[in-house]
N, C-alpha and C positions, 0 to 999 in steps of 0.2 A: 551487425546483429546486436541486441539490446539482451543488457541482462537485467531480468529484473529484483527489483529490490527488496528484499525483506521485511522493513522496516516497513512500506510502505504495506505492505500485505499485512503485519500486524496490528499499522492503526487505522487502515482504511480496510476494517475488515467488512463490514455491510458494501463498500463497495467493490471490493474485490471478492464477494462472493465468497469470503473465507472465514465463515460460520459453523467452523465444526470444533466437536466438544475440546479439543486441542491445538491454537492458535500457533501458527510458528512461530519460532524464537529468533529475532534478528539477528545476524550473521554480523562479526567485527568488520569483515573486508568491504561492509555494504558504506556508504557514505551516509554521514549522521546531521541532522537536521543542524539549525545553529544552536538554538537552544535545546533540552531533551523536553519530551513530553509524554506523560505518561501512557502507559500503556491498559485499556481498558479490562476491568475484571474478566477474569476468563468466564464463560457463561453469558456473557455478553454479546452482541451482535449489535455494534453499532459504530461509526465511522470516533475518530476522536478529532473532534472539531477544532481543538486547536493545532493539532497537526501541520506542519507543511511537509514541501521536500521539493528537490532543484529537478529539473528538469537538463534534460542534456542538452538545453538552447539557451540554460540559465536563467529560463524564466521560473520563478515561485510560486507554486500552484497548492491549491488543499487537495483534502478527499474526494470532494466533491464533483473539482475539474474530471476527474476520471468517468465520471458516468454525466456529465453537463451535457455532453453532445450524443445525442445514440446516434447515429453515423459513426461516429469516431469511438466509443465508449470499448467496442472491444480490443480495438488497436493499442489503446491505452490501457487496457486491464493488460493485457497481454504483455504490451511492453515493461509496465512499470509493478506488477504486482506477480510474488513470486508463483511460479508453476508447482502444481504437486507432481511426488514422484513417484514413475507408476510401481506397481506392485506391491 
């Protein structure tokens, strides 16, 4: 099982569908890009394009990759972009 990452739901928030008035805060235990990059104003809804992040096959993917394939596009939001908690 896949946990997913924080970081990646913060700056790939248009594609993780995580466009609401309060963006989550990346978690320290999440694994951190190599360089940082910033994180878009809040009120904003939109992917940050310079973004990366590693994949667990160590391949370097953007924002993008996550919604590239719709076949795939939810297995990857899902794996790589963090879940809200219910209640």
């Amino acid at each position: 099982m896949y946990c997913p990452r924080s970081e990646v739901g913060v700056r790939c928030r248009l594609s993780c569908d995580n466009c609401n008035e309060n963006p989550p805060t990346p978690t320290t235990s999440a694994p951190t890009p190599t360089q940082p990059t910033p994180t878009p104003p809040t009120g904003s809804c939109e992917d940050n394009s310079a973004h990366t992040f590693v994949l667990d096959n160590g391949t370097t993917q953007d924002c993008a990759w996550l919604t590239k394939n719709k076949k795939k596009s939810a297995a990857r939001i899902e794996m790589y972009c963090p879940r809200s908690e219910a209640g």
